[in-house]
C-alpha positions in Angstrom: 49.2 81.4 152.0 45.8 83.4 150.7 44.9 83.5 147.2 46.4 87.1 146.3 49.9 85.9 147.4 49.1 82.3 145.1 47.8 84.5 142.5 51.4 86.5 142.2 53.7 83.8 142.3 51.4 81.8 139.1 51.8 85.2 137.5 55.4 85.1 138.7 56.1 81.9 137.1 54.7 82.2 133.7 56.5 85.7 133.3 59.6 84.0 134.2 59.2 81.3 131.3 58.4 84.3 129.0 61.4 86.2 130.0 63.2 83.5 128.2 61.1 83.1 125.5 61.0 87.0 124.4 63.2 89.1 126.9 60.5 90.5 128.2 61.6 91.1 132.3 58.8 90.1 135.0 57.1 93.3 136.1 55.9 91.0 138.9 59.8 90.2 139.5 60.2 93.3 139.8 57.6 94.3 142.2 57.9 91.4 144.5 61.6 92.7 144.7 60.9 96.1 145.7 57.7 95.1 148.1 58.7 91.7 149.5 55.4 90.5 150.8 56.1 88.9 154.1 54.1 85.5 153.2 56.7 85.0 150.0 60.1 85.6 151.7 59.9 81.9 153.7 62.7 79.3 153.1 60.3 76.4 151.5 60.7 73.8 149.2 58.8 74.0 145.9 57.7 72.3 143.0 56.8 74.2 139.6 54.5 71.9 137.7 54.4 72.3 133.8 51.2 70.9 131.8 50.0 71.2 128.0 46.5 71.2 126.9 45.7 67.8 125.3 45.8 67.5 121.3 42.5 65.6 121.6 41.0 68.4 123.5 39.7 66.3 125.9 40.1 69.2 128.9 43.3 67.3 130.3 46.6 69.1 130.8 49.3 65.8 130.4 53.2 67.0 132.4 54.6 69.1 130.0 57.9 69.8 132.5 58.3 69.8 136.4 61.2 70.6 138.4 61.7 71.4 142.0 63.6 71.7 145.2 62.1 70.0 148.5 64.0 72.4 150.6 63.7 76.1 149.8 67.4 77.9 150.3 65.8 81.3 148.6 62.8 83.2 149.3 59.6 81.4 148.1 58.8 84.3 145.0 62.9 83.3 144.0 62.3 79.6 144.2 59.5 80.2 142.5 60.9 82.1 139.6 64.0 80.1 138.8 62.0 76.9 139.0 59.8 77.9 136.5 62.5 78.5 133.9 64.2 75.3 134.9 60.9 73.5 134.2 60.3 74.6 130.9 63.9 74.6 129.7 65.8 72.2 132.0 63.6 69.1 132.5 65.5 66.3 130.6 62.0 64.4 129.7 60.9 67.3 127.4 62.0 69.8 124.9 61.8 73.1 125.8 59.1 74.8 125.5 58.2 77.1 123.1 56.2 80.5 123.2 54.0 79.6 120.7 52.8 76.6 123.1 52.2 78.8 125.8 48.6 80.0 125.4 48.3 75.8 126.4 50.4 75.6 129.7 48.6 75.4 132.7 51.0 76.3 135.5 50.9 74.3 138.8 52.5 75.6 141.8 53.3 73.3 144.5 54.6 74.5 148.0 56.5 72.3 150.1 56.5 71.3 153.9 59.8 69.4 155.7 60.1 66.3 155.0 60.1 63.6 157.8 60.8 60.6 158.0 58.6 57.8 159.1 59.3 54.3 160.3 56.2 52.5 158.4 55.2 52.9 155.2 51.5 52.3 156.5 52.1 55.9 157.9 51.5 57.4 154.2 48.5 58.7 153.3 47.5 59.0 149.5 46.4 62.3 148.3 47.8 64.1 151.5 51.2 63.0 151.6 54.5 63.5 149.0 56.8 60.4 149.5 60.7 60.3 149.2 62.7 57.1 148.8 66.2 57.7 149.6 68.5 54.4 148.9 72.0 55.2 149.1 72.8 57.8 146.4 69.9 56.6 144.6 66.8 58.8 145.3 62.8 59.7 143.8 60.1 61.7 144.7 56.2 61.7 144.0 54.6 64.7 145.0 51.1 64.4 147.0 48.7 64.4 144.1 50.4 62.3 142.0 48.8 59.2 143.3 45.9 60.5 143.3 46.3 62.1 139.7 47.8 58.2 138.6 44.7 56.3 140.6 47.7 54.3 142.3 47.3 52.3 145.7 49.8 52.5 148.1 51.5 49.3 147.0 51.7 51.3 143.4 53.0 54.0 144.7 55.9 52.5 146.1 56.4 50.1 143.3 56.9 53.3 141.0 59.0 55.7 143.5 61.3 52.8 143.8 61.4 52.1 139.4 62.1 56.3 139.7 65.2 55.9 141.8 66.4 53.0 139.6 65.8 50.1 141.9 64.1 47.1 141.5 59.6 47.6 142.4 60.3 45.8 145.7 63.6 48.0 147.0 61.4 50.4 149.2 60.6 47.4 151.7 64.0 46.1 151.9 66.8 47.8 154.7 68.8 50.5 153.6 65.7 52.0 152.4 64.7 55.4 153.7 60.8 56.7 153.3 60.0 60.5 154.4 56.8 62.3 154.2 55.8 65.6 153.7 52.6 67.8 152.4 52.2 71.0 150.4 49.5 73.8 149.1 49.4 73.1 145.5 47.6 75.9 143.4 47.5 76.6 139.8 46.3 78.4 137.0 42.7 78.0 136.2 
């Protein structure tokens, strides 16, 4: 995807928040709808990452709200846009956000390829690959740079996507347990 298309959907995504906050419609929704650029009209899965300047003002951005669907049912500038809202007003771990908070999001976009899944967990590889742990009913997800982002090994990381699904650290070696991979193009506001 080039940087013009990235460009839209971040300006896609904060507009969408604002709609809610001041009922101000997306002139970008708009647009997309009446244009619809051939690069955002694929089926993907997505991730709309939500983080807030730190209080300290040490130039990190902690998660301030992140939803997201790792199979894509709508057009990509759709997904986009409904994500967005659902991570600012739908994510359980945080309030909602307000508009006065805005000027300190930082919106991360994160653009999904199919999962697949993989027989060994030596097959992951940090920083390039999102994990899912699948366990009967019970499932989590860690997307790629969130390893990276946590300074986990591998061992970590499957000690915390198992904790996430509510199993014990250990659960992702045991049988029953299913691992998939995938990647995605993650952009976001700078």
């Amino acid at each position: 995807m080039d940087k013009e298309n990235q460009n839209l959907l971040l300006k896609l995504a904060r507009e969408s928040i604002i709609e809610n906050l001041s009922a101000k419609p997306s002139l970008t929704l708009e647009m997309l709808d009446k244009t619809k650029p051939q690069q955002l009209l694929t089926r993907e899965g997505a991730f709309v990452t939500l983080k807030r300047r730190a209080k300290d003002t040490d130039g990190t951005y902690p998660l301030r709200g992140c939803i997201g669907n790792v199979l894509g049912n709508d057009p990509l500038y759709l997904t986009v846009y409904k994500l967005a809202k659902e991570s600012a007003f739908g994510d359980p771990r945080f309030k909602s956000v307000t508009l006065k908070e805005m000027d300190e999001i930082r919106i991360e976009i994160s653009v999904l390829s199919k999962p697949v899944a993989i027989e060994n967990h030596q097959q992951i590889v940090l920083g390039r690959d999102g994990v899912i742990l699948t366990s009967g009913v019970q499932r989590s997800l860690f997307l790629p740079q969130v390893a990276t982002e946590q300074g986990w090994t591998l061992s970590q990381l499957l000690q915390n996507l198992a904790m996430k699904a509510g199993l014990h650290p250990s659960a992702w070696d045991r049988s029953g347990c299913r691992l998939e991979v995938f990647q995605a193009k993650v952009f976001e506001e700078q």
